[in-house]
N, C-alpha and C positions, 0 to 999 in steps of 0.2 A: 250356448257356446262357452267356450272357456275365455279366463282371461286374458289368454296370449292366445285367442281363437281368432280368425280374419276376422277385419272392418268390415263388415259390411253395409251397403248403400243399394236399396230398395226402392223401385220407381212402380208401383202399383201400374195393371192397366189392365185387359177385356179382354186376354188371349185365350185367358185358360191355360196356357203354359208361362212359366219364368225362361227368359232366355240371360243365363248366366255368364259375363264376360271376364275370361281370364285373361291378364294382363301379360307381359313379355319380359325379359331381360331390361332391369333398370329404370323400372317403368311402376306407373302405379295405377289405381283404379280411374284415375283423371285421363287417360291415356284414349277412354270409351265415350269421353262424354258427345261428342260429336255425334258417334252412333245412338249411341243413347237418345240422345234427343231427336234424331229422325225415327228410332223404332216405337218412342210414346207417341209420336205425333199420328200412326198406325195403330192405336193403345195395345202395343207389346208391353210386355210387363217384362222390366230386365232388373239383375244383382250383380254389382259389381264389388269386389272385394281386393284389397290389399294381402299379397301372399307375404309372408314370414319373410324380414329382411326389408323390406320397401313401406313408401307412403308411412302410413302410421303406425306400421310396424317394423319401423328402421333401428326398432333397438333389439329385437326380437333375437334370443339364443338360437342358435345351430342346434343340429345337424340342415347348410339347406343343399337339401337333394331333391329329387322327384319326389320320391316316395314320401320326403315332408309338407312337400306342396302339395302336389295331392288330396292328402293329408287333408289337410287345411278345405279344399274345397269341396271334399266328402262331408267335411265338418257343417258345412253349408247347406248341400243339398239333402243333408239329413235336419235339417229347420225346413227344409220347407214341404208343403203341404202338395204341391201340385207337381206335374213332370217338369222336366227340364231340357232344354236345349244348352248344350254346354259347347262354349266357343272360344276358342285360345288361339295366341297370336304365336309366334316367334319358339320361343321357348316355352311358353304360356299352353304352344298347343298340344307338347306335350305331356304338360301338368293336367290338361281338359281330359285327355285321349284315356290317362291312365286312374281319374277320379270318374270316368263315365263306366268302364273297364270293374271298376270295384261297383260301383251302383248301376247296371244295365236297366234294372226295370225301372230305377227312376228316370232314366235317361232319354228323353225320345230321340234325340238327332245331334250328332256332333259335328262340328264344323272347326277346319282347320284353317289358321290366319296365318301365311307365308310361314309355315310351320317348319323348323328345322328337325333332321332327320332324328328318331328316339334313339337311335343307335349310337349318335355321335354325328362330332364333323370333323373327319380328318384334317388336321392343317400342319404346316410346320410351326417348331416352335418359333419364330420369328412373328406369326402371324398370331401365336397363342399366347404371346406377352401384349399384344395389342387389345388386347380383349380380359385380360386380367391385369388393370395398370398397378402401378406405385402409388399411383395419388389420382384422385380424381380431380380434377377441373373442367370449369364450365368451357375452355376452348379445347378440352380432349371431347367431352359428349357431342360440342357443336361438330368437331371435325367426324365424328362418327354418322351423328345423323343425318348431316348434308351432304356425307360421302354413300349410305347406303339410300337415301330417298330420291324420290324424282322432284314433288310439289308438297314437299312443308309449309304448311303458313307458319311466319314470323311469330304469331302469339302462338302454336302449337308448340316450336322449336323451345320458344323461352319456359314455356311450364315443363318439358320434357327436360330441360338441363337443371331447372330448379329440383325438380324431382330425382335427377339421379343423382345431385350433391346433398342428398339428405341422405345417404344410403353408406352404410361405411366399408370404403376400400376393399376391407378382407374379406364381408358377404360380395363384392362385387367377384373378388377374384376365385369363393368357392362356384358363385352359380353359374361361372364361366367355365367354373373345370367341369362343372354338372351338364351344360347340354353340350360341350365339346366333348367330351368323353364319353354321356350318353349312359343309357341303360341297359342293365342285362338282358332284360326283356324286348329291347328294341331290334332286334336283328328277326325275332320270329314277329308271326302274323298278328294282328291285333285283336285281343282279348274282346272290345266292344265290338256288340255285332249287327247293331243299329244302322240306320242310314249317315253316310259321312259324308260332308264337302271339303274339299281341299278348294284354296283358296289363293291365287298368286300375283304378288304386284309384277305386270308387264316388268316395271323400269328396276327389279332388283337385282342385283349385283350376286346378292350373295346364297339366298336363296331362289337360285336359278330352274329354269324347268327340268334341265338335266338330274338335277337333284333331285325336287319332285317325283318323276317320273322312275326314277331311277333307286330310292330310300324311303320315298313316305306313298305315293302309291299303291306299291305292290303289296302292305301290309293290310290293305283293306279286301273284303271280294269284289265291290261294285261301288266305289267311291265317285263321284262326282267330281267334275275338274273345272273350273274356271279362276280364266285372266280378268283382272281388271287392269285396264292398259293406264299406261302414262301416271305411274305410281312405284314407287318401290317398296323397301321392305318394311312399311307402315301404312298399308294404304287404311286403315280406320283413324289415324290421322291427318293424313293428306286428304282423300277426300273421303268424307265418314260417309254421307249423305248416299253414295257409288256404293259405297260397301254394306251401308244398311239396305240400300234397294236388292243387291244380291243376297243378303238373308233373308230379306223379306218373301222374294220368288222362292227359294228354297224353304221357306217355312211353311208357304201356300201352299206348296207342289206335296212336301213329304212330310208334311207334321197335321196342318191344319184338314187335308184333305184326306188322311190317313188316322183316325182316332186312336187316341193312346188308352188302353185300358186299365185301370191300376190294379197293381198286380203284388203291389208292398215290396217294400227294400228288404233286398235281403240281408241274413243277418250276420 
């Protein structure tokens, strides 16, 4: 990998597949640990990585758009040796959708985390300065997280405000213009042709089922849908342990019981 290539963090295990977790707006590779340690306890084998701009790569130069993020975890899934399950949250799932999309045969299964739409999300600008601030501080992230979650735990809240005051201002307010405005390619059907879940906290606000149903949906042929109730727009936070059991069933159902044949990345 290069030197400004993602962090990445490796938890070996007996799946025979790596299940890859991309991380969301503001957020970093700690964001997974919760899942993480329910899916080894399974011995899933997961990599979790910091994208350009966040965690340990908060010093990291622009451009950050899709196409950089990405970017960055092609970069990943071409280190590794076995297939991949690639799984992004928020913004994150995005970044997963359109690095699975460039690597299909490495790919076996993508799974979307309260995904907001590739296209965009329309809002006013009153609502698009809230999301690109002036300044960060830890009582603007607390006011954001407790406004779009159901059940944060207290130590999850405090390492998510920590992590997003390590992150500087101006990358906050480009990857804010990046999934609100969305990508070119977001409005047609989705490139990866794989099995997909889509993924939604009951309790979120913002990414709502209307949305869902209505933007990230229809871009699949035969996507899979499930709530996890009593969670908002972090449920691998709030309750990791809920959200690794519904990967778990999805992984039994369409990866473990469906063999992947290698077939090489192409080039």
């Amino acid at each position: 990998m290069s030197s400004d290539g993602p962090h990445v963090v490796r938890h070996p295990g007996t799946s025979g597949y790596a299940v890859v977790l991309v991380h969301g707006f503001m957020d970093d590779r700690h964001i997974w640990d919760g899942v993480t340690a329910a899916l080894g306890e399974a011995g899933t084998e997961t990599v979790r990585l910091d994208l350009a701009g966040s965690g340990t790569r908060s010093g990291a130069d622009g451009p950050f758009t899709y196409d950089r993020l990405a970017a960055d975890v092609v970069e990943v899934l071409d280190g590794l040796t076995e297939p991949v399950v690639l799984v992004g949250q928020s913004m994150g799932a995005v970044v997963a959708e359109f690095a699975a999309a460039a690597r299909p045969h490495a790919t076996r299964a993508l799974v979307l985390l309260t995904p907001v739409p590739a296209a965009g999300v329309p809002m006013s600008e009153e609502m698009r300065a809230l999301f690109g601030p002036k300044e960060l501080t830890a009582e603007y992230v607390e006011f954001g997280r407790t406004g779009f979650s159901v059940a944060m735990p207290e130590e999850a809240l405090r390492q998510q405000v920590a992590t997003a005051l390590r992150m500087r201002v101006s990358v906050a307010g480009e990857l804010a213009d990046c999934w609100i405005d969305g990508h070119p390619d977001g409005g047609r059907p989705s490139a990866y042709p794989g099995p997909v879940l889509v993924v939604r906290g009951g309790g979120d606000p913002f990414v709502t089922e209307r949305l869902v149903k209505d933007a990230v949906l229809p871009r699949f042929p035969a996507p899979e849908y499930v709530t996890v109730e009593e969670v908002g727009h972090w449920p691998h936070a709030e309750r990791p342990a809920e959200v690794a059991a519904v990967l778990g069933a999805f992984l039994a159902r369409r990866v473990e019981r469906d063999p992947w044949s290698p077939v090489g990345h192409p080039c």
